[in-house]
Backbone of each chain as ProteinMPNN parsed JSONL, in Angstrom:
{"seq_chain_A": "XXXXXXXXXXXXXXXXXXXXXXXXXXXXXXXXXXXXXXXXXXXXXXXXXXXXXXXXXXXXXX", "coords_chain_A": {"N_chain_A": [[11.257, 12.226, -18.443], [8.956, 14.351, -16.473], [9.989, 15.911, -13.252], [9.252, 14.101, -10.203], [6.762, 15.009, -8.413], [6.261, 15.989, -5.244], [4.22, 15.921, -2.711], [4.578, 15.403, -0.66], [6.387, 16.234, 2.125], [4.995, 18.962, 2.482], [2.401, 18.767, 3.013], [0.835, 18.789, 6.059], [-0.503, 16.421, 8.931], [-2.494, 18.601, 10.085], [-3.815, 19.903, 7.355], [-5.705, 17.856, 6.356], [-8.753, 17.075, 5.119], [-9.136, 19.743, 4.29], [-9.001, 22.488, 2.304], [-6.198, 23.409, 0.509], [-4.043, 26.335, -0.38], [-1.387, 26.231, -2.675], [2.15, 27.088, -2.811], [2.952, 27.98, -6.6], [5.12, 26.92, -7.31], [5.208, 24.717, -5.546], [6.713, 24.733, -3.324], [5.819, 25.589, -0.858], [2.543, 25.154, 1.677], [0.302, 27.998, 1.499], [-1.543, 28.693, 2.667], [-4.788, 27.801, 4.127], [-8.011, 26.32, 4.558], [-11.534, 25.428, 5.639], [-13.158, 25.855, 4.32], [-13.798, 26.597, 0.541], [-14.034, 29.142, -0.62], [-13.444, 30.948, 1.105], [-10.952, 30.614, 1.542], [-10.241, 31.535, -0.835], [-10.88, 33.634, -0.98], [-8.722, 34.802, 0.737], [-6.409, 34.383, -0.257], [-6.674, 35.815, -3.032], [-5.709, 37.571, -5.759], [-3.226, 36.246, -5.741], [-1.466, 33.379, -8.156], [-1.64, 30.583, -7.334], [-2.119, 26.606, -6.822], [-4.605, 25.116, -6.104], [-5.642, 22.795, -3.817], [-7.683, 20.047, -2.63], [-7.665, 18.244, 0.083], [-7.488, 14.685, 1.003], [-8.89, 13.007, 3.708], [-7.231, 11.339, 6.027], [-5.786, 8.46, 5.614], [-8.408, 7.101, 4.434], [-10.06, 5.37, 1.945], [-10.748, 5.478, -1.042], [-13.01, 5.054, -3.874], [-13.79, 6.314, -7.258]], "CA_chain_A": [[10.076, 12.317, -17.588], [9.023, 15.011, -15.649], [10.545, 15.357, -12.026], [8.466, 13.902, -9.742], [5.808, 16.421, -7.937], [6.478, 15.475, -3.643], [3.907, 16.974, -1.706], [4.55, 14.467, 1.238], [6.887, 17.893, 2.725], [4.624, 20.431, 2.64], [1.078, 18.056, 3.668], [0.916, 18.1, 7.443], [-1.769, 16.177, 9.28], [-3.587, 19.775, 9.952], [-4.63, 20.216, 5.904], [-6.372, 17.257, 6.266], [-10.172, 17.344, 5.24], [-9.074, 20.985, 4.224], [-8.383, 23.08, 0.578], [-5.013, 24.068, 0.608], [-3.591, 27.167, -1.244], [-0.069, 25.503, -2.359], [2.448, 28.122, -4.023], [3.568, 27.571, -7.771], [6.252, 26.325, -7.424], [4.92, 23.691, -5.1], [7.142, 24.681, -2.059], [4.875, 25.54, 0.948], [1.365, 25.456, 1.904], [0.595, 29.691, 1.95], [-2.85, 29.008, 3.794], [-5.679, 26.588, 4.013], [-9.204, 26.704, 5.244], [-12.547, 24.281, 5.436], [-14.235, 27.042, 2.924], [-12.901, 27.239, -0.447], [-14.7, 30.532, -0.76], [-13.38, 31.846, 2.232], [-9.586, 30.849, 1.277], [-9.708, 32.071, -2.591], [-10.796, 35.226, -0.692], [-7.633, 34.896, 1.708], [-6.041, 34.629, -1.21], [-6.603, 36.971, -3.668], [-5.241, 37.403, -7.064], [-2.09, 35.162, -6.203], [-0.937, 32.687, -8.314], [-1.373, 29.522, -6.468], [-2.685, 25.815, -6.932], [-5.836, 24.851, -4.943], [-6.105, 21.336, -3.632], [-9.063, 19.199, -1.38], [-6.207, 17.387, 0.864], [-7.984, 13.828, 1.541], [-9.231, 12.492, 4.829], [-6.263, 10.71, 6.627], [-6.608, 6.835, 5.664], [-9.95, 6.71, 3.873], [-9.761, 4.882, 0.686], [-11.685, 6.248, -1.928], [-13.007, 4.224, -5.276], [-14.753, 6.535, -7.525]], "C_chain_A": [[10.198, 13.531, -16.667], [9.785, 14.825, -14.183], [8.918, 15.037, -11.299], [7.569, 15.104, -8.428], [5.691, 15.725, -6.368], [5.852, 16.181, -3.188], [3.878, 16.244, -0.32], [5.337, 15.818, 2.253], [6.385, 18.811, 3.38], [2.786, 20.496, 3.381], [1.097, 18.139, 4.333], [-0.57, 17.29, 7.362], [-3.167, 17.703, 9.571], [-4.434, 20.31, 8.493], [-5.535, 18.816, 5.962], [-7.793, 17.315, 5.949], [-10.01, 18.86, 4.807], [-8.843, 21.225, 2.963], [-7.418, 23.907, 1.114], [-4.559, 25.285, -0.239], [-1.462, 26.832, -1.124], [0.813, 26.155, -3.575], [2.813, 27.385, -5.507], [4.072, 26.795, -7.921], [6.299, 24.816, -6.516], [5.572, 23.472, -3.223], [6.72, 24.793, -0.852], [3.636, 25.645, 0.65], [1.466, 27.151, 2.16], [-0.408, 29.877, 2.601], [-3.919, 27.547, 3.288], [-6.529, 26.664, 4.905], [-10.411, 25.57, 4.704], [-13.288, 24.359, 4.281], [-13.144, 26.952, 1.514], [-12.982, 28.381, -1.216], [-13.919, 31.335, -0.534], [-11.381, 31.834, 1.436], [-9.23, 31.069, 0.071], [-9.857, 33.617, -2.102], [-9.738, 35.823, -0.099], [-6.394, 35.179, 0.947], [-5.287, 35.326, -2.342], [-6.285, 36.667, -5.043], [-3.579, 36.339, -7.678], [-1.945, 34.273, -7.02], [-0.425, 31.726, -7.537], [-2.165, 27.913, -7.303], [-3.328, 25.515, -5.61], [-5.824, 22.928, -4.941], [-6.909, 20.798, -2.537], [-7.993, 18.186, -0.849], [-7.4, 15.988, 1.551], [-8.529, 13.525, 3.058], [-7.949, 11.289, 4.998], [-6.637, 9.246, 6.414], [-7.891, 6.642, 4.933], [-9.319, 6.697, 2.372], [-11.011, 5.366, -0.019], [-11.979, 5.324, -3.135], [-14.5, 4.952, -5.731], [-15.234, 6.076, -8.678]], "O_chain_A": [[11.27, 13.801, -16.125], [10.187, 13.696, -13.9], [7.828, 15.492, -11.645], [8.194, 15.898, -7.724], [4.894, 14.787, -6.342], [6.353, 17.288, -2.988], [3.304, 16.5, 0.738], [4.629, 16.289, 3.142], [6.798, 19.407, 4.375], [2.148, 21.408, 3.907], [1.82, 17.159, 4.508], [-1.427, 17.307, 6.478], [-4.365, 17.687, 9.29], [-5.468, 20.976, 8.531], [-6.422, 19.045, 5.14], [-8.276, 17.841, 6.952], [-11.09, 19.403, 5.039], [-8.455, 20.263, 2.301], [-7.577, 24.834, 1.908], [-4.968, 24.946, -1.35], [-0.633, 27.022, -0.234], [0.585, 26.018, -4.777], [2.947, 26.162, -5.48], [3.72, 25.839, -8.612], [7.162, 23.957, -6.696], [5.248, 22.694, -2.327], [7.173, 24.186, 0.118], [3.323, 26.13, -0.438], [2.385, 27.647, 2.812], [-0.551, 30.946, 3.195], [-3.782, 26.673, 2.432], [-6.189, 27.007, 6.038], [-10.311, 24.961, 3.639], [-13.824, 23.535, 3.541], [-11.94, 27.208, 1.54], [-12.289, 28.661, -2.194], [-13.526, 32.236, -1.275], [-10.783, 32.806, 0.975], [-8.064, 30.882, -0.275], [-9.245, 34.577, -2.571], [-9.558, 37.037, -0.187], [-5.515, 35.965, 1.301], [-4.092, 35.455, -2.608], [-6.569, 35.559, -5.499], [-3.076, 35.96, -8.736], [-2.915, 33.66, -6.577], [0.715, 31.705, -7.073], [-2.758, 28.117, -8.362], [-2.876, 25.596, -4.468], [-5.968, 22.121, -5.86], [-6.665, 21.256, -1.421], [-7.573, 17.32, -1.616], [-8.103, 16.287, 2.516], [-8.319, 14.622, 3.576], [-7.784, 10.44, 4.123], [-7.654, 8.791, 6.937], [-8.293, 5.493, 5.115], [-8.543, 7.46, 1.796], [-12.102, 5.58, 0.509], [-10.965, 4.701, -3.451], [-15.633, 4.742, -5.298], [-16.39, 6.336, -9.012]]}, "seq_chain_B": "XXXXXXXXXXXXXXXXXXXXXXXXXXXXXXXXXXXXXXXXXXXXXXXXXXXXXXXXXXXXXXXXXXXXXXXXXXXXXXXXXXXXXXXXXXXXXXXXXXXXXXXXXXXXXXXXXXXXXXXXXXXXXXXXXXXXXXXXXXXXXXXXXX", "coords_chain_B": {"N_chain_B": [[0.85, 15.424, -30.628], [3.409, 14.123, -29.191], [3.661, 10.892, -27.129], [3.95, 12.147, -24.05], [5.59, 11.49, -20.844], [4.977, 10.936, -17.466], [5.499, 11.191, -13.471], [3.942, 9.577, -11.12], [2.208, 11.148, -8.271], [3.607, 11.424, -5.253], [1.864, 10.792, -1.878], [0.917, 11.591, 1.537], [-0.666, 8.826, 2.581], [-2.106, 8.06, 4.771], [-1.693, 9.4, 8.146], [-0.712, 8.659, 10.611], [-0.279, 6.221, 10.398], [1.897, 6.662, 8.477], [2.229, 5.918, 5.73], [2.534, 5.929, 2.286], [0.734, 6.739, -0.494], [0.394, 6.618, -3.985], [-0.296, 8.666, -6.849], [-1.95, 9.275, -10.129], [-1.507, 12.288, -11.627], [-2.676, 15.755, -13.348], [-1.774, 18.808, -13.579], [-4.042, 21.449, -13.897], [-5.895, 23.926, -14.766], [-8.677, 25.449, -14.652], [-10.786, 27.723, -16.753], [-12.339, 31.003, -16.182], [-15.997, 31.877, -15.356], [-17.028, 35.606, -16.234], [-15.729, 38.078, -14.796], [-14.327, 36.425, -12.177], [-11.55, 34.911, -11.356], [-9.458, 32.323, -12.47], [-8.96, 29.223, -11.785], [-6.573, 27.234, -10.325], [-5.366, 23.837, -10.221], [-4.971, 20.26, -9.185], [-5.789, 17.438, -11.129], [-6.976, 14.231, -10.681], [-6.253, 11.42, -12.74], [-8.616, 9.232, -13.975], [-9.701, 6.874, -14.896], [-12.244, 4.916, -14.095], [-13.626, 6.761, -13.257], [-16.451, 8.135, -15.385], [-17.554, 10.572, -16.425], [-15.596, 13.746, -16.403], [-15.533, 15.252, -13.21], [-16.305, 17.387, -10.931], [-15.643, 19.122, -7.645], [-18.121, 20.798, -6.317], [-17.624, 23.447, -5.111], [-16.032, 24.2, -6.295], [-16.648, 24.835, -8.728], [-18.492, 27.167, -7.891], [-16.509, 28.844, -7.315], [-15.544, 29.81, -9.602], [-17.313, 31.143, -10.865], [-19.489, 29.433, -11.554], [-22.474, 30.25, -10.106], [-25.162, 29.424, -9.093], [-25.179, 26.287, -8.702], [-26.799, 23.956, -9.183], [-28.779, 24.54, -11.675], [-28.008, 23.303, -13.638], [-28.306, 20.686, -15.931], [-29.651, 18.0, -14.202], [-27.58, 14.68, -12.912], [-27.582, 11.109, -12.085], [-25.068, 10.651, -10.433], [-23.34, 7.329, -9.968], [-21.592, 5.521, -7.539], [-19.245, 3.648, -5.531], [-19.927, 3.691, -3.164], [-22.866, 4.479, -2.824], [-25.494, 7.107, -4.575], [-24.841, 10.186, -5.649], [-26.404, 13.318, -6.706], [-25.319, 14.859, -9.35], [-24.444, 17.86, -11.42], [-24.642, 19.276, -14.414], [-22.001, 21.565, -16.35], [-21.219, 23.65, -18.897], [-17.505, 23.724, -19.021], [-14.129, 25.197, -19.272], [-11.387, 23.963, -19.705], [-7.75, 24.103, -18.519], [-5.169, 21.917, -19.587], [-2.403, 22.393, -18.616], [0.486, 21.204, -18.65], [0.329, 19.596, -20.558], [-0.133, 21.34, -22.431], [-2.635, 22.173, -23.813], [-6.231, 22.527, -24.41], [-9.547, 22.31, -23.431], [-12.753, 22.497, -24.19], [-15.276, 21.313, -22.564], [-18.312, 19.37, -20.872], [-18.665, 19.349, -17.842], [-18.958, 17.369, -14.738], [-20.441, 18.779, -11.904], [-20.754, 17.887, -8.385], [-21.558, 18.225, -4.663], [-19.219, 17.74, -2.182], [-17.101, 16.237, -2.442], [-14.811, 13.844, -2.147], [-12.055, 14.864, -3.127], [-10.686, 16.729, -5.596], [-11.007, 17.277, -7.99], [-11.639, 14.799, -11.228], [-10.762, 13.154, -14.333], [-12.256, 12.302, -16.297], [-14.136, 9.42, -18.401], [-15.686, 9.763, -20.585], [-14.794, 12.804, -21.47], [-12.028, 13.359, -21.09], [-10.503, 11.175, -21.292], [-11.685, 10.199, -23.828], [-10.195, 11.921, -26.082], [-7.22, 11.226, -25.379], [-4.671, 9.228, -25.519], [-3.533, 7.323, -22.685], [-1.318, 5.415, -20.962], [-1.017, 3.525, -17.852], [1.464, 2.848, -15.811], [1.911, 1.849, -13.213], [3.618, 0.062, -11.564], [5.726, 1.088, -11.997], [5.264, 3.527, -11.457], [4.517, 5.95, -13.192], [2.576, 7.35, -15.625], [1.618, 7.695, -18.958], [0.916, 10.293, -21.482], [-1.286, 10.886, -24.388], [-1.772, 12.726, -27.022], [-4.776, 12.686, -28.917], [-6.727, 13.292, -30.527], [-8.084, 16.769, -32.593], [-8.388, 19.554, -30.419], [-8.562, 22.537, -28.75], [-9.992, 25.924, -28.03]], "CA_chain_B": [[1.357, 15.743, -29.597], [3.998, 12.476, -28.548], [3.496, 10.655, -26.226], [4.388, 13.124, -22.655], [5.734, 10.854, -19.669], [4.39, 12.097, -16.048], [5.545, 10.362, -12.553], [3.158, 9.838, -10.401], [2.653, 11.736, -7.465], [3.794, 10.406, -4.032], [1.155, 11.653, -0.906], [0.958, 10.614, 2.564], [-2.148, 8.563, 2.853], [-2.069, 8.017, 6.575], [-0.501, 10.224, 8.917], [-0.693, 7.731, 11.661], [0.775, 5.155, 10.049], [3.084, 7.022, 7.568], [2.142, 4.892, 4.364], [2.553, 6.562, 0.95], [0.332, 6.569, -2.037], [0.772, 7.266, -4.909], [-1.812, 8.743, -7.883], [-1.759, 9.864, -11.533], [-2.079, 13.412, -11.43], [-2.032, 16.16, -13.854], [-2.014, 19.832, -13.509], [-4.835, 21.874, -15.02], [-6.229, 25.212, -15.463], [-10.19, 25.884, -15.037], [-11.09, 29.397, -16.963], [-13.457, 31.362, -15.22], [-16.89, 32.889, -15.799], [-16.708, 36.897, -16.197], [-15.202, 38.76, -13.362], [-13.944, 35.4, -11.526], [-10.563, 34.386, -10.876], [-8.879, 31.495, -13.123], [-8.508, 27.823, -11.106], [-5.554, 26.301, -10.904], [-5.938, 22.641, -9.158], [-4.217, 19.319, -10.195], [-7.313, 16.303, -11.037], [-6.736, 12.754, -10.723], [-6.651, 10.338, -13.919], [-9.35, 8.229, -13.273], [-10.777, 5.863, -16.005], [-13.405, 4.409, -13.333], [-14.824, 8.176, -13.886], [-17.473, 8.16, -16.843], [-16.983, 11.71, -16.898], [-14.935, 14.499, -15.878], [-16.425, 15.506, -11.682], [-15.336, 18.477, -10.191], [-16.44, 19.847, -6.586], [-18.661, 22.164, -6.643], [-17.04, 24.263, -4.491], [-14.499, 24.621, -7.396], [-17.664, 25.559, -9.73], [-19.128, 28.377, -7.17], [-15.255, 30.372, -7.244], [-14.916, 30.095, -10.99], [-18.596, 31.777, -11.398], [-21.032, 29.291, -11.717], [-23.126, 30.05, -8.776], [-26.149, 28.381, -9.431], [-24.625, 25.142, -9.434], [-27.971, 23.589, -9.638], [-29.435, 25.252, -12.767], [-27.312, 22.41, -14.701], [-28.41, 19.323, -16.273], [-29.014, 17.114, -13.097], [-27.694, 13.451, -13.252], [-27.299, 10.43, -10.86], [-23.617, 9.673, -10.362], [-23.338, 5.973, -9.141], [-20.331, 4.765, -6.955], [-19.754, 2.1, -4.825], [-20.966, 3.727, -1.917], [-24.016, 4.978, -3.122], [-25.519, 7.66, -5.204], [-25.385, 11.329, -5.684], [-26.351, 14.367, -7.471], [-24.262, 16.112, -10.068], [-25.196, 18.822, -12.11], [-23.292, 19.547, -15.987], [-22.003, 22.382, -16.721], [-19.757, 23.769, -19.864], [-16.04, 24.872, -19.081], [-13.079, 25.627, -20.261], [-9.945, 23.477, -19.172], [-6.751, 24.101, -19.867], [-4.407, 21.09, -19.037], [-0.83, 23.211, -18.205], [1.567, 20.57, -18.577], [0.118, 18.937, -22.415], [-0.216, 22.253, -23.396], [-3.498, 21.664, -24.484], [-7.6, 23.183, -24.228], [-10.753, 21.5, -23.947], [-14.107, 22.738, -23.858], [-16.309, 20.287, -21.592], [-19.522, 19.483, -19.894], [-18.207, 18.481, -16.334], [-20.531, 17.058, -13.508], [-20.276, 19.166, -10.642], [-20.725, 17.409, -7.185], [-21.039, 18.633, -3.724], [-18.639, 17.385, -0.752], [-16.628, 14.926, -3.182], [-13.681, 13.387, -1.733], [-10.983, 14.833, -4.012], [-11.034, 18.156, -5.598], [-11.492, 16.789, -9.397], [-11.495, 13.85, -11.288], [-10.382, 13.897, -15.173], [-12.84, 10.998, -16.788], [-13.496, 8.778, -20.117], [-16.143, 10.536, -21.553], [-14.026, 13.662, -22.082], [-10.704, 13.462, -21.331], [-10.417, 9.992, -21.966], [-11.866, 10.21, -25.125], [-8.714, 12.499, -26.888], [-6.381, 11.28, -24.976], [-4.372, 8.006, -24.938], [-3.495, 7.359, -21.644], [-1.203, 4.405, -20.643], [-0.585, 3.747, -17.401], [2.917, 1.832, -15.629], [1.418, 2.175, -11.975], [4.342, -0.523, -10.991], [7.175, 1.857, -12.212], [5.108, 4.48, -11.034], [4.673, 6.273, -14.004], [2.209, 7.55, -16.624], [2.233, 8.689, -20.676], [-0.207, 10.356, -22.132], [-0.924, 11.219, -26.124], [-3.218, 13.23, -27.722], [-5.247, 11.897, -30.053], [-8.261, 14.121, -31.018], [-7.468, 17.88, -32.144], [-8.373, 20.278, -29.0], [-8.528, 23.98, -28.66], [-11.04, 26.984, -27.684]], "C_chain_B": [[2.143, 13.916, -29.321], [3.358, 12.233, -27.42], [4.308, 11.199, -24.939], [4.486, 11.448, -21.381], [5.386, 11.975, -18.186], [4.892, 11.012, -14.859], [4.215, 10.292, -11.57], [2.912, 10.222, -9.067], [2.487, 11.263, -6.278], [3.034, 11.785, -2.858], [1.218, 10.495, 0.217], [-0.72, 10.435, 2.502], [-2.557, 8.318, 4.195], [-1.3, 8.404, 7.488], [-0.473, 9.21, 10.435], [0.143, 6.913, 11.196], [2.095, 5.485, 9.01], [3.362, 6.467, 6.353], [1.825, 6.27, 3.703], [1.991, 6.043, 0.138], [0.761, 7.179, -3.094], [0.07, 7.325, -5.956], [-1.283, 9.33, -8.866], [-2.016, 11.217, -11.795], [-1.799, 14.52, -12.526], [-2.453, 17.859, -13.442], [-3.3, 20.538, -14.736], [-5.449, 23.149, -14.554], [-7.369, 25.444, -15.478], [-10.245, 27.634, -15.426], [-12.212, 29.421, -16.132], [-14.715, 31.681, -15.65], [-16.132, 34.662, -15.564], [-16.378, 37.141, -14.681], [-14.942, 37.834, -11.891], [-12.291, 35.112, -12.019], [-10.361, 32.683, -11.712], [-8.99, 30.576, -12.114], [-8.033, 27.049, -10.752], [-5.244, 25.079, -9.741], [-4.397, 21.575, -10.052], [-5.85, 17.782, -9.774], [-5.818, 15.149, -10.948], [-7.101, 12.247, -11.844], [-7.52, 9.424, -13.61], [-10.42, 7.74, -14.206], [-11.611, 5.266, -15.218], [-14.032, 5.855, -13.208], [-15.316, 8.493, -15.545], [-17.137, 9.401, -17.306], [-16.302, 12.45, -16.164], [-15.902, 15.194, -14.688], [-15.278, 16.537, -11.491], [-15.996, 18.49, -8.864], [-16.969, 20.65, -6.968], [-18.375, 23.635, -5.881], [-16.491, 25.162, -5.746], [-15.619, 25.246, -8.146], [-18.125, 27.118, -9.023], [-17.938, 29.458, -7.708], [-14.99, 30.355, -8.154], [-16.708, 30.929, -11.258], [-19.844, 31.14, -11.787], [-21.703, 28.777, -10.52], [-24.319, 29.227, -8.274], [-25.558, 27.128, -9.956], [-25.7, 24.17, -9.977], [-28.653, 23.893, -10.53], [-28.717, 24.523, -13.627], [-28.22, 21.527, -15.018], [-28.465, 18.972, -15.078], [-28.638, 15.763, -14.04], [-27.474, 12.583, -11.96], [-26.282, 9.827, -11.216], [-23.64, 8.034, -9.477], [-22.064, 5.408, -8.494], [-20.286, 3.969, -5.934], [-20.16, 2.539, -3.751], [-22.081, 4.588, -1.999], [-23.898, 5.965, -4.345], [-25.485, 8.968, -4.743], [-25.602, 12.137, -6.718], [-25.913, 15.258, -7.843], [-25.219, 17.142, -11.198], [-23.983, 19.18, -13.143], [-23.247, 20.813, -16.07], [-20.731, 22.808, -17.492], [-18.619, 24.536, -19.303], [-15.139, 24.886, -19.497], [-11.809, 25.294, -19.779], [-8.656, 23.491, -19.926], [-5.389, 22.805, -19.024], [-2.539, 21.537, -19.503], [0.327, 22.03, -18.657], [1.019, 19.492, -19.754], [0.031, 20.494, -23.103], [-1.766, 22.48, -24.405], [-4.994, 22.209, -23.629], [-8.417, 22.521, -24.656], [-11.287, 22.342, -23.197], [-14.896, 21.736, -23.334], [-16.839, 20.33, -21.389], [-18.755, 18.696, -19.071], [-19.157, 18.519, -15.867], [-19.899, 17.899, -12.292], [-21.053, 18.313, -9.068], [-20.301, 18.017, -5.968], [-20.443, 17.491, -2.976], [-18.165, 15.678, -1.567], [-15.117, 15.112, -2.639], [-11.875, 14.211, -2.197], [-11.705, 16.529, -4.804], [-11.441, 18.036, -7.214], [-11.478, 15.588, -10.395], [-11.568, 13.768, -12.976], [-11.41, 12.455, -15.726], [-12.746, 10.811, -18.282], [-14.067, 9.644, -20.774], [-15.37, 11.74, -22.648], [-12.853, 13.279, -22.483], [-9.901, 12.544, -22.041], [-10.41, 9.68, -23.928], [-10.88, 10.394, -26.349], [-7.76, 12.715, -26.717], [-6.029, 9.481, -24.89], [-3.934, 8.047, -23.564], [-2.639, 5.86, -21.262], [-0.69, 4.254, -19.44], [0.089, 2.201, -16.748], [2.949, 2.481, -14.257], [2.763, 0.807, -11.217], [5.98, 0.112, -11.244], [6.901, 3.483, -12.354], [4.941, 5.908, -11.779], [3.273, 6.613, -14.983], [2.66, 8.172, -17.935], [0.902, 9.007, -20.718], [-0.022, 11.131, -23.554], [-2.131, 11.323, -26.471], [-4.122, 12.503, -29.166], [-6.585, 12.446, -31.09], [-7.597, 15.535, -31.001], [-8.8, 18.699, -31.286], [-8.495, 21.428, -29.415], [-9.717, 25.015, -28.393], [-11.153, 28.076, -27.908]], "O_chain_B": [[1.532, 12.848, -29.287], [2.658, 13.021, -26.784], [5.401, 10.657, -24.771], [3.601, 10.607, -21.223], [5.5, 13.185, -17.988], [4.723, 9.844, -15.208], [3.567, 11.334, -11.472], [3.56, 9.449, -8.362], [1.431, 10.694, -6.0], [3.293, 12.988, -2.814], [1.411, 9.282, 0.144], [-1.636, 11.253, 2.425], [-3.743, 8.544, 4.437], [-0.233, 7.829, 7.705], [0.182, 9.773, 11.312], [1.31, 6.884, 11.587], [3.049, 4.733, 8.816], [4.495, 6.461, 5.874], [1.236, 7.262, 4.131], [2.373, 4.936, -0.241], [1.452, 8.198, -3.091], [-0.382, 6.244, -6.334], [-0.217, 9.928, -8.716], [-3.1, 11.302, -12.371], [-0.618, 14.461, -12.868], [-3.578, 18.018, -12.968], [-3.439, 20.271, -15.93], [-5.262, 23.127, -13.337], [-7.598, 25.843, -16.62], [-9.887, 28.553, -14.69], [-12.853, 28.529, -15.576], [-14.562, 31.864, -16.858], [-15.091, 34.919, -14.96], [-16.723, 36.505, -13.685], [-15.22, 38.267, -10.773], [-12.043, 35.161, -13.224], [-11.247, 31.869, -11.45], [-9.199, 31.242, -11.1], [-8.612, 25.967, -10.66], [-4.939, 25.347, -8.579], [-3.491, 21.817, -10.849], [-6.489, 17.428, -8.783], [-4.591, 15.162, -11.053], [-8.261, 12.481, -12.184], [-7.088, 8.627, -12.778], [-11.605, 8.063, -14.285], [-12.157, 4.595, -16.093], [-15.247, 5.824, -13.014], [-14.697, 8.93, -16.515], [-16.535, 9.537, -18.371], [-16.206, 12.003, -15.021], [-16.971, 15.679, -15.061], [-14.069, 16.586, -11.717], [-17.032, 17.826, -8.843], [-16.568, 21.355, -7.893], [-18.919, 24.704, -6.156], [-16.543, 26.364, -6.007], [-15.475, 26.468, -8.191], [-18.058, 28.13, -9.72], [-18.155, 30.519, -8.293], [-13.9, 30.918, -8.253], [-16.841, 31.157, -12.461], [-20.878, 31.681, -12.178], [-21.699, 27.66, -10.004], [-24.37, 28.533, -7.259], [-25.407, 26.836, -11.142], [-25.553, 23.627, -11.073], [-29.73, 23.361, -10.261], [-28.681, 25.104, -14.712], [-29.174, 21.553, -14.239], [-27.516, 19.39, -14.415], [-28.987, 15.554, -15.202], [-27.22, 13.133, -10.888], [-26.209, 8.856, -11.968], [-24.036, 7.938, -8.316], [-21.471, 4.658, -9.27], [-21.335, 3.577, -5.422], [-20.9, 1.758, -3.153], [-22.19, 5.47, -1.147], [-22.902, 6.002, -5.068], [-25.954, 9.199, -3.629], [-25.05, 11.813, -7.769], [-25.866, 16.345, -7.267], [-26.385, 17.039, -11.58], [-22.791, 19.328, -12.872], [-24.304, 21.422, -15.906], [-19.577, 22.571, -17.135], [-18.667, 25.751, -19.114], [-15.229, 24.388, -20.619], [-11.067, 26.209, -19.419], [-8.356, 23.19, -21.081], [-4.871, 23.057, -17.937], [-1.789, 21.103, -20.377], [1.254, 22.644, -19.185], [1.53, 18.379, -19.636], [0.152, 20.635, -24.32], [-1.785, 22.91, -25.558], [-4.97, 22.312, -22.402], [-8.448, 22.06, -25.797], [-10.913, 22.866, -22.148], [-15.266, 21.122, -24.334], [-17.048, 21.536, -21.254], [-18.25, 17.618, -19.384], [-20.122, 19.239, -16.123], [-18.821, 17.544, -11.815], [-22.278, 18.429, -9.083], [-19.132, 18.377, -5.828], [-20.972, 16.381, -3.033], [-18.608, 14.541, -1.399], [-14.427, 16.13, -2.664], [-10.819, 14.031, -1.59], [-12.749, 17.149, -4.599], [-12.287, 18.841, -7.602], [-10.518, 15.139, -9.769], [-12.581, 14.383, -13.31], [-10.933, 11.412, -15.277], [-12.033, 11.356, -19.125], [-13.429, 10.374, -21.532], [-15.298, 11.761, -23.877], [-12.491, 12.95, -23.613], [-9.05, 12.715, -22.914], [-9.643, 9.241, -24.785], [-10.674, 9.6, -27.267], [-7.091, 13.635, -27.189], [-6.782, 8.64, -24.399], [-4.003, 9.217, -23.189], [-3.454, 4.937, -21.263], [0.398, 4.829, -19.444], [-0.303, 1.046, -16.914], [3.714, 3.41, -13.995], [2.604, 0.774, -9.997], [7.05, -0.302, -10.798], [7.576, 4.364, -12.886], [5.173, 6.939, -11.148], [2.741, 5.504, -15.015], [3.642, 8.892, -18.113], [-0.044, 8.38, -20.243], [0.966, 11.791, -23.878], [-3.133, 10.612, -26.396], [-3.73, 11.92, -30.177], [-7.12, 11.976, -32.094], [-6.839, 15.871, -30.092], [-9.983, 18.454, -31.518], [-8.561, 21.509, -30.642], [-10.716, 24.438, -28.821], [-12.13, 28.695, -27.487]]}, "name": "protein", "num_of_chains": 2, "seq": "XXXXXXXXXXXXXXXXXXXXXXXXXXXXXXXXXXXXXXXXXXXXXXXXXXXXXXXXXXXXXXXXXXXXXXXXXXXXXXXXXXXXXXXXXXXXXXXXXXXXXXXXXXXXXXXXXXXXXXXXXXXXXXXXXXXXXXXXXXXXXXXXXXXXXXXXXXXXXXXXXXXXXXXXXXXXXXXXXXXXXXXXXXXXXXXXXXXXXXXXXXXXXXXX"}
């Protein structure tokens, strides 16, 4: 099995409600903004994964 | 393709209280329209999704700007309804190794950044999941490619 993928580390409460830009390799947040416009522009041509970081506590059932 | 084992990935769901969830997640790959920038996200497995939902956010920075010029439809979930709009793309799921062509529903101001459903994904993919040992497999089952 793969290793398991931990982003409890690298989540603070400030990405919350936010799109994160989270490097390759999975080790740090490299920026994060409300826009996901604005932070693909912040961006750039990096090599990153983009993620919508939940709302703190809110259960979701889609 | 065998059946691929995946763990599932541990997030804090409440920073107040410090409780951990944990969701089925897999890495994936949206191509772009012309002169746009590739996608690279990770969706949620989610057989209570009919079809594969993205944000539409995620649709605008891969090139389709007119997200509205799709197919509309009315998504239904338990807390009401909204309006998605279809549009064909080109996923590549990084960690099966594997390419599908799709109609996804795009959705504004959706909880989650994508959501991998039956229609598609479902469809050519077994999927079993061992959510008490924290765990998914998944196994292709339909051939794929673009």
């Amino acid at each position: 099995m793969d290793n398991v993928l931990n982003l409890t580390k690298i989540i603070k409460r400030e990405h919350q409600s936010n799109w994160v830009a989270i490097a390759k390799d999975y080790s740090e947040v490299l920026d994060y903004s409300e826009d996901l416009l604005d932070l693909r522009n912040k961006i750039g041509n990096q090599d990153v994964v983009y993620l919508k970081i939940p709302e703190s506590g809110r259960k979701y059932a889609f | 393709m065998a059946w691929k084992e995946f763990a599932y990935s541990p997030y804090i769901f409440n920073f107040d209280t410090g409780e951990i969830g944990h969701e089925p997640t897999l890495a994936v790959k949206i191509h772009p329209r012309e002169d746009f920038l590739p996608f690279s996200t990770r969706m949620l497995v989610d057989s209570g999704a009919y079809q594969t939902l993205i944000d539409a956010k995620v649709g605008r920075s891969i090139g389709i700007l007119d997200i509205e010029s799709g197919k509309s439809t009315t998504v239904t979930g338990v807390s009401g309804k909204v309006t998605a709009y279809e549009h064909s793309i080109k996923l590549e799921l990084t960690e099966l190794g594997e390419f599908m062509e799709i109609n996804a529903l795009f959705v504004e101001k959706m909880g989650a950044t994508g959501l991998l459903g039956q229609k598609d994904f479902f469809a050519m993919f077994n999927i079993l999941f061992e959510q008490p040992k924290l765990k998914f497999k998944v196994e292709k089952v339909k051939k794929l490619g673009f």
